[in-house]
Structures are given as structure tokens and as C-alpha cells.
DRENPA-3360 file (N, C-alpha, C; in nm, 2 decimals, always signed):
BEGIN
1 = XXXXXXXX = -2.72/+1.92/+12.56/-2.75/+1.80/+12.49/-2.64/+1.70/+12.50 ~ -2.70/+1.59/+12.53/-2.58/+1.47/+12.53/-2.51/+1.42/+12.40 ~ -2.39/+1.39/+12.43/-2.37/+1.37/+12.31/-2.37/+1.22/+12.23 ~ -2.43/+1.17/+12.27/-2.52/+1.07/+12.18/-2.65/+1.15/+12.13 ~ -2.72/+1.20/+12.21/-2.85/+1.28/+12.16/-2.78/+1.35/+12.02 ~ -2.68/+1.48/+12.08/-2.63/+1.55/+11.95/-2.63/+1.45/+11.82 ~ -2.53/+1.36/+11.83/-2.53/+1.24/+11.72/-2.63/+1.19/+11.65 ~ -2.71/+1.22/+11.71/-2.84/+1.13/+11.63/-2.94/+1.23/+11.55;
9 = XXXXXXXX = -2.91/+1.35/+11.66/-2.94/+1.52/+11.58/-2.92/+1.51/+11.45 ~ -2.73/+1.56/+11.44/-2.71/+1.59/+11.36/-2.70/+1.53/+11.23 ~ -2.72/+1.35/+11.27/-2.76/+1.23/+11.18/-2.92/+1.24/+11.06 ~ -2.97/+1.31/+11.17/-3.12/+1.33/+11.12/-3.13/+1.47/+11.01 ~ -3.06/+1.57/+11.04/-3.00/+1.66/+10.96/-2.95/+1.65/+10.86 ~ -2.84/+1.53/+10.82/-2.77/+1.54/+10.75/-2.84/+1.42/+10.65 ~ -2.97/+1.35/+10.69/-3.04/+1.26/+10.65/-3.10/+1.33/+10.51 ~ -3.19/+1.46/+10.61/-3.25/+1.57/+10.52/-3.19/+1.61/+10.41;
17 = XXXXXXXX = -3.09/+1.68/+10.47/-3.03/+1.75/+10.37/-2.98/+1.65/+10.23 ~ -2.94/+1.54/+10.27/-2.91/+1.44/+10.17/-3.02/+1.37/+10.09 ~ -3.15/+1.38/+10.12/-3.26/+1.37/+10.06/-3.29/+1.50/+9.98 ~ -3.32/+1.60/+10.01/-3.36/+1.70/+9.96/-3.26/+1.80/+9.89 ~ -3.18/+1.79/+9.96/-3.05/+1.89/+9.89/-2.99/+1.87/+9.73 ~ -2.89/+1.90/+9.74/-2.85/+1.93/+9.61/-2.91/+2.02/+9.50 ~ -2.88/+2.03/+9.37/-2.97/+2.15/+9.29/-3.11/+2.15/+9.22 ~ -3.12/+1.99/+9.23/-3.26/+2.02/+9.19/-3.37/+1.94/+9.27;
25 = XXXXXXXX = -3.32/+1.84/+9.38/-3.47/+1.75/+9.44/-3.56/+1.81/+9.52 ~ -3.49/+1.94/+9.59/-3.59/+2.06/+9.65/-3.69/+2.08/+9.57 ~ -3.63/+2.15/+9.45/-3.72/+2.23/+9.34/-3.83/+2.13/+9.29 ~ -3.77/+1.95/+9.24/-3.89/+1.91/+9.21/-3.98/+1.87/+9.27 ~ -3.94/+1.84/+9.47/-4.05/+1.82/+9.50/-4.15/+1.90/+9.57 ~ -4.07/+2.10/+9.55/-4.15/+2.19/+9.56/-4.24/+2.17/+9.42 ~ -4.22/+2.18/+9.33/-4.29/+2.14/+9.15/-4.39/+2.11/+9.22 ~ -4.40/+1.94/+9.29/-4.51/+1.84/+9.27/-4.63/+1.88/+9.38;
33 = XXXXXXXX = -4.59/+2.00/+9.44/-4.66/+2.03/+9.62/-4.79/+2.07/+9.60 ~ -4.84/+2.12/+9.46/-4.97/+2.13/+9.41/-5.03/+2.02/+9.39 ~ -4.97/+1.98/+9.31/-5.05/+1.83/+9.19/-4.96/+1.80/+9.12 ~ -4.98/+1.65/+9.08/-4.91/+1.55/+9.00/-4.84/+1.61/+8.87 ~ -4.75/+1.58/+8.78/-4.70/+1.69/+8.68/-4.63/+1.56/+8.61 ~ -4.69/+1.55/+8.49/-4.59/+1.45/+8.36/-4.44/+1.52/+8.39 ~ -4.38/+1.44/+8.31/-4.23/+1.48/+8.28/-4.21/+1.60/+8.21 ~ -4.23/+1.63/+8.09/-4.22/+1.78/+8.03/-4.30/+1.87/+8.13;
41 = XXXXXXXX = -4.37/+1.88/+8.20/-4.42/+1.96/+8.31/-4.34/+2.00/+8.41 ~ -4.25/+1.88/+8.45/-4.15/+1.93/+8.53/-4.02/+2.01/+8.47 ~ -4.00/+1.95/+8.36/-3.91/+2.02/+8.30/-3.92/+2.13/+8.31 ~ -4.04/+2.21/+8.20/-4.07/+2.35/+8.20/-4.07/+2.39/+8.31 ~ -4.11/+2.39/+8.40/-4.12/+2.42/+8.61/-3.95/+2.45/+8.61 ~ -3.87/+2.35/+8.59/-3.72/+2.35/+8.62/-3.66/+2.44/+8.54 ~ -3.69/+2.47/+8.41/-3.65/+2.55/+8.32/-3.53/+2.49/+8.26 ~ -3.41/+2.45/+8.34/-3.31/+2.46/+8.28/-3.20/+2.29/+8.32;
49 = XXXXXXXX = -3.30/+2.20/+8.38/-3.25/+2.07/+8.40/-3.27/+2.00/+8.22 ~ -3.15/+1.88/+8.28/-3.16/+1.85/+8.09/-3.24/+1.75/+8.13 ~ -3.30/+1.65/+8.04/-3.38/+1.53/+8.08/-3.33/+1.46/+8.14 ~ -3.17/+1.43/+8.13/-3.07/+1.29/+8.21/-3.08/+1.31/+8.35 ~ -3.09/+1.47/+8.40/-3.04/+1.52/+8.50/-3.22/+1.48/+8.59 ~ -3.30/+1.55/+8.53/-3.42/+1.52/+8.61/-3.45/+1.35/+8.57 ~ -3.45/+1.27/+8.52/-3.51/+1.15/+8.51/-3.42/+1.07/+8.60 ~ -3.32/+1.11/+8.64/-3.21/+1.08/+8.75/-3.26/+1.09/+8.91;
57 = XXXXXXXX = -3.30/+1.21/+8.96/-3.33/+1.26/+9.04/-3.46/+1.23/+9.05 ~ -3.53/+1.22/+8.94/-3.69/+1.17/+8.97/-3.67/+0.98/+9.00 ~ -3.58/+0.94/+8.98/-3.52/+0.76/+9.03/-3.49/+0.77/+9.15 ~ -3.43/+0.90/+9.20/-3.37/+0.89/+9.31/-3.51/+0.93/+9.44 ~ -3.58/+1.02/+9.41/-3.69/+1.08/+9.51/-3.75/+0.94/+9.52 ~ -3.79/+0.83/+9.42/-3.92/+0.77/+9.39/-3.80/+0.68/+9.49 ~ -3.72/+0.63/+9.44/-3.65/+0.49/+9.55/-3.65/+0.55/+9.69 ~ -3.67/+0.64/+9.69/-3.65/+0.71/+9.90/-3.80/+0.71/+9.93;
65 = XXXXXXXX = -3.86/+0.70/+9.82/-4.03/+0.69/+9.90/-4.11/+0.81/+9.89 ~ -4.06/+0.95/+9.80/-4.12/+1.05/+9.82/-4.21/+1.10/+9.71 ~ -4.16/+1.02/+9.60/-4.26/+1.02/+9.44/-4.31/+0.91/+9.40 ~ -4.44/+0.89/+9.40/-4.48/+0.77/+9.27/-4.47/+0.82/+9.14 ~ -4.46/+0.71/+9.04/-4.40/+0.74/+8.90/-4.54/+0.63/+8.85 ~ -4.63/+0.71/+8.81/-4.84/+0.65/+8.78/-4.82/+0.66/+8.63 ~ -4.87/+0.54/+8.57/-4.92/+0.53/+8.44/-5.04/+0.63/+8.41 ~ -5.02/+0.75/+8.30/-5.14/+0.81/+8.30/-5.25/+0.80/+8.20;
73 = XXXXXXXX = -5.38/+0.91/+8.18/-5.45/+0.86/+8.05/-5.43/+0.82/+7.91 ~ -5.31/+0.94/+7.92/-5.27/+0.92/+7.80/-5.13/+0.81/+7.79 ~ -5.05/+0.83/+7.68/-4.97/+0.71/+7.68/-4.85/+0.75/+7.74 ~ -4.83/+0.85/+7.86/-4.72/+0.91/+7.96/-4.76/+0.87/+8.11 ~ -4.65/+0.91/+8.18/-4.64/+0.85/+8.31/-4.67/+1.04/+8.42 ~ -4.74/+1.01/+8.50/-4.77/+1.13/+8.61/-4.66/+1.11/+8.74 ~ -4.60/+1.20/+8.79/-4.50/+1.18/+8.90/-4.61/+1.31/+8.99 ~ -4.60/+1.23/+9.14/-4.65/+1.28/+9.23/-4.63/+1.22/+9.34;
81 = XXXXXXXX = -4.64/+1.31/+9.42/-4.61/+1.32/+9.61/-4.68/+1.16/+9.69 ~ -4.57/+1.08/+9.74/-4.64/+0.99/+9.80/-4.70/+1.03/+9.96 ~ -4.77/+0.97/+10.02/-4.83/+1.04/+10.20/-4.66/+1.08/+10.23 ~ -4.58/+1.04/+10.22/-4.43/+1.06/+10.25/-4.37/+1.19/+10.23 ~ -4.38/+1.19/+10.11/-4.38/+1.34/+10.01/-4.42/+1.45/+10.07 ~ -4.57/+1.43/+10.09/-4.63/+1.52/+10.14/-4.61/+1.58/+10.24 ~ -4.53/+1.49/+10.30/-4.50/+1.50/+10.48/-4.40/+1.64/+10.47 ~ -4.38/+1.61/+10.41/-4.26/+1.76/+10.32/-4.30/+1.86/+10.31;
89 = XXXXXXXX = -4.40/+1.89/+10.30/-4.47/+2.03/+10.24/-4.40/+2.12/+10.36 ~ -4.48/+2.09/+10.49/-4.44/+2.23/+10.55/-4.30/+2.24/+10.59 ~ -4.25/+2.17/+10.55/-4.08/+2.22/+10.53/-4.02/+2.30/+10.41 ~ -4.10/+2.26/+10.27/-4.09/+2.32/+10.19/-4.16/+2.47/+10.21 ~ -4.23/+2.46/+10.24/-4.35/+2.62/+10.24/-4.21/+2.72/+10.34 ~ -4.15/+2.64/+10.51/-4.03/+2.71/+10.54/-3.96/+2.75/+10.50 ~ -3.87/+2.70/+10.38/-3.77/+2.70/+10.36/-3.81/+2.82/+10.23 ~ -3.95/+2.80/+10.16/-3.91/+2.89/+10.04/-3.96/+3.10/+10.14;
97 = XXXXXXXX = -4.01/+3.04/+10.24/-4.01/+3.17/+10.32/-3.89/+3.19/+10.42 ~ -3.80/+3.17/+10.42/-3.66/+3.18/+10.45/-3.63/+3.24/+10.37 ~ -3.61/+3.16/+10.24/-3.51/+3.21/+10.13/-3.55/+3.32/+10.10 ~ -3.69/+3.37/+10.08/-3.68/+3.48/+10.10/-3.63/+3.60/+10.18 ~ -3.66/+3.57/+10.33/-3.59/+3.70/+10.41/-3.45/+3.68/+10.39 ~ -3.38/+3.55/+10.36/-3.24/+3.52/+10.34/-3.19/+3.65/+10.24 ~ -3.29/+3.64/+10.14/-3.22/+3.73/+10.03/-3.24/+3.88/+10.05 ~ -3.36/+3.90/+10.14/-3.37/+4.05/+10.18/-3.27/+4.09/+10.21;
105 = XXXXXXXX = -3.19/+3.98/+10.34/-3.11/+4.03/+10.44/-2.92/+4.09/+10.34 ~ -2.95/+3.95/+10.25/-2.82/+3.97/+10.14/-2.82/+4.09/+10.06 ~ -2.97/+4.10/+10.00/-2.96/+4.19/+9.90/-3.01/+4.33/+9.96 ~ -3.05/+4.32/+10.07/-3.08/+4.44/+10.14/-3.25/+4.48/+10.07 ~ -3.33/+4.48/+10.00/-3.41/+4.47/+10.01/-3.55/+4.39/+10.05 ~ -3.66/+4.45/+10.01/-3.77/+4.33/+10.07/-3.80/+4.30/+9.95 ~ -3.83/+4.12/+9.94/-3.93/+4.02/+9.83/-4.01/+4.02/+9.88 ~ -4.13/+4.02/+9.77/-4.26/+3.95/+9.78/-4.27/+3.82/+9.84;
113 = X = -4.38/+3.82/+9.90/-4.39/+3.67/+9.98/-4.51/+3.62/+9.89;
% end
């Protein structure tokens, strides 16, 4: 690989990871890979994010283009996958079948897939 090519690699990698990484924007935009989910919905899903923490990270997915934040029936707002978002899935669906053999390999057993 040249190394301009490499550069622009490893640029695109570190793009990812800077979108999706950290502790929780994986998790919420695995959360949303079904269907749309109010805010207490994601919570419960996260179990253990405080509101500051996800209302934060849900500012941050929506300004990169990966969540709309929709007026719903009731008098709350629905957060869900933009065409963008979506585009995510089969990276997400990878990565949570990784982590699995990841942990077989660590913990020496097999997980359920």
C-alpha cells in the first residue's frame, strides 16, 4: 500500500472509530437498529447512562447525521436511524459477532450467538 493510500486508510478508521466509539454511541445506535425508541427507552436499553450523558451523545449522533430526533404522538420526541444510520447496521451486526468470539477467545469459553 502506498503511503498516501495508507493515510487516507487509516484516516477513514479513525473517522469510525471517532463516530461510533467511546462508551456509549455504539450501544445507542445498536439500541435504535430495530426501531425508533423515545428517550426513557433508550435509557432502560443502556441501563446505566445518566440522562446528561445520553442526551449528550444523542446531540452528538444527530449533528453527524446518524439519528433524527421526531416529534412523537404523544407529547415526547422518538430518536431513530437516519438512511445514514442504517448504513451502520452491518457493521454493527459485525462487531456484536466479534465480540462475541472476542470473549470466547478471553474467557475461554463459547457465547451464545
Amino acid at each position: 500500500m502506498r503511503n498516501k493510500q495508507k493515510q487516507e486508510w487509516l484516516r477513514d478508521v479513525q473517522d469510525v472509530i471517532d463516530i461510533i466509539g467511546g462508551r456509549w454511541k455504539g450501544a445507542i445506535l445498536a439500541s435504535l437498529c430495530d426501531k425508533g425508541k423515545r428517550f426513557n427507552e433508550l435509557q432502560r436499553d443502556l441501563d446505566i447512562i445518566t440522562p446528561r450523558i445520553l442526551t449528550k451523545e444523542l446531540r452528538y449522533l444527530e449533528m453527524n447525521k446518524l439519528l433524527v430526533r421526531e416529534p412523537d404522538s404523544g407529547s415526547g420526541v422518538t430518536y431513530s436511524l437516519t438512511e445514514h444510520g442504517k448504513s451502520l447496521e452491518p457493521l454493527i451486526i459485525s462487531i456484536v459477532k466479534w465480540g462475541k468470539k472476542h470473549r470466547e477467545v478471553v474467557l475461554g469459553q463459547p457465547m451464545e450467538v
